[in-house]
Legacy VTK file of the C-alpha trace (Angstrom):
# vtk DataFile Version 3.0
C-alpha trace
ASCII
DATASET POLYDATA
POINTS 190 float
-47.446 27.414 43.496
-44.394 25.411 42.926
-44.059 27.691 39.593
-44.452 30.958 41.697
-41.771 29.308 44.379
-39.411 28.250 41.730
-39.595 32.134 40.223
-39.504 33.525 42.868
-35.882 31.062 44.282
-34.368 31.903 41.062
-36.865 32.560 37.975
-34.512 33.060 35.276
-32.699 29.858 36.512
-36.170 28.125 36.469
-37.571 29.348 33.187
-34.203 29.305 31.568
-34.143 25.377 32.294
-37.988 25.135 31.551
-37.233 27.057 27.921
-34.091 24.917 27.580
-36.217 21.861 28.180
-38.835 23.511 25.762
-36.008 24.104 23.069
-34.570 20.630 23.963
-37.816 18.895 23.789
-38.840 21.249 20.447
-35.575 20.196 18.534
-36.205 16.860 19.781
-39.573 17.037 17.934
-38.118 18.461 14.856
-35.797 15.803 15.264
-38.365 13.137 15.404
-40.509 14.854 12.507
-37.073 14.845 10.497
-36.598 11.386 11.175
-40.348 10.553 10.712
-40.465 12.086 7.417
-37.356 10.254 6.487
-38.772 6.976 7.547
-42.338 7.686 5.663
-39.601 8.896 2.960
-37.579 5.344 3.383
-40.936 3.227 3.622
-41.994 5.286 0.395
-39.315 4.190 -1.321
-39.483 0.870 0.329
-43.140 0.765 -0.657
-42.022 2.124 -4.224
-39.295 -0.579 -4.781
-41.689 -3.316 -3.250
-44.239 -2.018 -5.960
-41.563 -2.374 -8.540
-40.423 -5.731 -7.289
-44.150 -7.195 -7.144
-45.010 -5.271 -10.552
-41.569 -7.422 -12.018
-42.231 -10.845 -10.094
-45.722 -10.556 -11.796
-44.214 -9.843 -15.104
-41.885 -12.595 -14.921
-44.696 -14.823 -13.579
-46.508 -13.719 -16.978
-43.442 -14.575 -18.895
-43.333 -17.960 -17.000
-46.297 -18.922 -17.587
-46.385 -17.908 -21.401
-43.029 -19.653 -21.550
-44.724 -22.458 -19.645
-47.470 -22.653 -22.312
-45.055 -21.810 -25.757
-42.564 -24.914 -23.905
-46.214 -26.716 -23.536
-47.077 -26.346 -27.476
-43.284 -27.722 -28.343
-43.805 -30.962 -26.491
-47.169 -31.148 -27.474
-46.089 -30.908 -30.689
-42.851 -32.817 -30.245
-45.221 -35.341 -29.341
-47.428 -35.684 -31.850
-44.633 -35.435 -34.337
-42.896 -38.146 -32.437
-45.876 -40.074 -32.715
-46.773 -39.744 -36.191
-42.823 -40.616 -37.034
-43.288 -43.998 -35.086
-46.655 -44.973 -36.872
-45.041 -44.164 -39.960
-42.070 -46.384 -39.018
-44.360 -49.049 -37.760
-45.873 -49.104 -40.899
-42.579 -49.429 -42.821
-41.944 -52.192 -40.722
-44.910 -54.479 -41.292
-44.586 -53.605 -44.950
-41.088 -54.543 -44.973
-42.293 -57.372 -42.787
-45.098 -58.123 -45.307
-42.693 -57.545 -48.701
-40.331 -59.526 -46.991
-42.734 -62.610 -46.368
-44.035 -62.369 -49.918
-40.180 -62.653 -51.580
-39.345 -65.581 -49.639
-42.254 -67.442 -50.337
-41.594 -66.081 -53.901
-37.693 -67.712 -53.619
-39.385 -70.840 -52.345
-41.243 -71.201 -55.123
-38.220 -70.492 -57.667
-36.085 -72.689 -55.908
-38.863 -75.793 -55.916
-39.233 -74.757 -59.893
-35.409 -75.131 -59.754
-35.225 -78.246 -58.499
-38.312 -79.261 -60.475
-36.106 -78.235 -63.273
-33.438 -80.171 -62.766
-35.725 -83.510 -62.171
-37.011 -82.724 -64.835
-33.663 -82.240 -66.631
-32.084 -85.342 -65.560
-35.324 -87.242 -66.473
-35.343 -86.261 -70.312
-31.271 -86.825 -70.223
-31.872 -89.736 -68.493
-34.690 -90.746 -71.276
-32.532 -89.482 -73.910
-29.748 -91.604 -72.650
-31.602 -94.397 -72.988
-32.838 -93.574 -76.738
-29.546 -93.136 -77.472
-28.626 -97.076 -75.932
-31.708 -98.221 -77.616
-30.648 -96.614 -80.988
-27.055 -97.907 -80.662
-28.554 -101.159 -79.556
-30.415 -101.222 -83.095
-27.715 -99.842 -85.223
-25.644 -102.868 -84.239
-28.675 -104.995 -84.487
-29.340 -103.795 -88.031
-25.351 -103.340 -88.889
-24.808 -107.095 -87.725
-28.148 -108.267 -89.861
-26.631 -105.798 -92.553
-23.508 -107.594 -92.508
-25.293 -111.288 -92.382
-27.493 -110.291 -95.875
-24.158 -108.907 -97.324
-22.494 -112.542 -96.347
-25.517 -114.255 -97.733
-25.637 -111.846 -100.547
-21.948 -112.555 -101.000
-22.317 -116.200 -100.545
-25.359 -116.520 -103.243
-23.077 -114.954 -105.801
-20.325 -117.088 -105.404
-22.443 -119.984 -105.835
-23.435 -118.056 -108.574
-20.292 -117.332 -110.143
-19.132 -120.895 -109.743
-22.361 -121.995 -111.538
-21.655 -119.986 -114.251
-18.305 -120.285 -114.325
-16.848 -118.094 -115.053
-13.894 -118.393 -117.371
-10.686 -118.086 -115.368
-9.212 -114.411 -115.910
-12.224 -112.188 -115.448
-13.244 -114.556 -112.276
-10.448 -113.674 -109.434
-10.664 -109.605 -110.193
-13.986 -110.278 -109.741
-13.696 -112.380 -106.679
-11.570 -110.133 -105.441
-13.898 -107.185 -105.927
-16.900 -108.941 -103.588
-13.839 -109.900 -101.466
-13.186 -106.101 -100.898
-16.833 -105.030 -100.559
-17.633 -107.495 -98.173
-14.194 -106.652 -96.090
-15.560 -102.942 -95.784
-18.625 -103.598 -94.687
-17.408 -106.205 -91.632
-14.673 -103.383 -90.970
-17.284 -100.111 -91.147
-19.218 -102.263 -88.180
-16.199 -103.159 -86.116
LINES 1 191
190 0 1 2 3 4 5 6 7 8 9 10 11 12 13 14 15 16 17 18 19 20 21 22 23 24 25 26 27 28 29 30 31 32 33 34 35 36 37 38 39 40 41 42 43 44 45 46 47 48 49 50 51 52 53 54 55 56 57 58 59 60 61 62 63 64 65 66 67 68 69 70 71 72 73 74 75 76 77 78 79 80 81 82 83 84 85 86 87 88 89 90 91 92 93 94 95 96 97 98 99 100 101 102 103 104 105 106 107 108 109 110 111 112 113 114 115 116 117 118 119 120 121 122 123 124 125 126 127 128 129 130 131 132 133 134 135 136 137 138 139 140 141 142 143 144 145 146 147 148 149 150 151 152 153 154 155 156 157 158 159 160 161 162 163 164 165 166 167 168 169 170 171 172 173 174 175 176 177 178 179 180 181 182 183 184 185 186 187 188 189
């Protein structure tokens, strides 16, 4: 009734405002639909790029995690190689240690055959010292009883010689001789 009424008041005003609101309301619609298609077009994209994104974050976690596992072979091997290095090292050490030990005891023992040397050294000088006193010691001994036959020797003759006697030009060149000998003899042992 109220449709009827409102044609009847003025039913071109009334149906011109209903179509208005119908065009109204229609490009609000088309309006919406536009916008809702950009939106689904926007949350495509949105969806598209948040694809993309998760597709790269998944790559780069696939990159991390190789990277994680290459960086995890380096120090493994760093460590190993670090390892192996320091053996070797400690085992240069406790041969040096070891070679060292052995060529001190080894200068120990040259230096006590040293000194053993020397001992010994100054002990045969030492004895050879003393031969030499002892043969001096006799030289004199012998030159002295040397000199005491030659006197005696010496002495005999004259006694000799004045038995004899000697007639009186042959017996002072003579004399004189023994004199001489004897002389040289007492001098060689002074």
């Amino acid at each position: 009734m109220s449709k009827k009424g409102n044609k009847k008041k003025g039913g071109d005003d009334g149906e011109r405002e209903e179509e208005e609101k119908v065009m109204v309301l229609e490009h609000k619609c088309r309006a919406l639909q536009t916008r809702f298609v950009e939106e689904q077009e926007r949350g495509d994209k949105a969806k598209s790029a948040e694809n993309e994104i998760r597709a790269r974050v998944m790559e780069m976690e696939n990159d991390l995690k190789k990277e994680k596992d290459k960086l995890f072979c380096i120090v493994s091997d760093m460590t190993r190689q670090y390892k192996q290095m320091q053996e070797e090292l400690l085992k240069q050490i406790t041969d040096l240690r070891s070679t060292d030990v052995e060529k001190e005891e080894i200068i120990k023992n040259k230096e006590q055959y040293i000194q053993d040397m020397v001992k010994d050294y100054e002990y045969r000088l030492k004895k050879k010292d003393d031969e030499i006193s002892e043969l001096k010691r006799k030289i004199e001994e012998m030159s002295a009883e040397f000199a005491r036959m030659l006197k005696d020797t010496l002495d005999k003759m004259q006694e000799r010689i004045q038995l004899a006697q000697w007639d009186n030009d042959t017996d002072p060149q003579i004399m004189k001789k023994i004199k001489d000998i004897a002389g040289m003899q007492t001098h060689q042992q002074n």
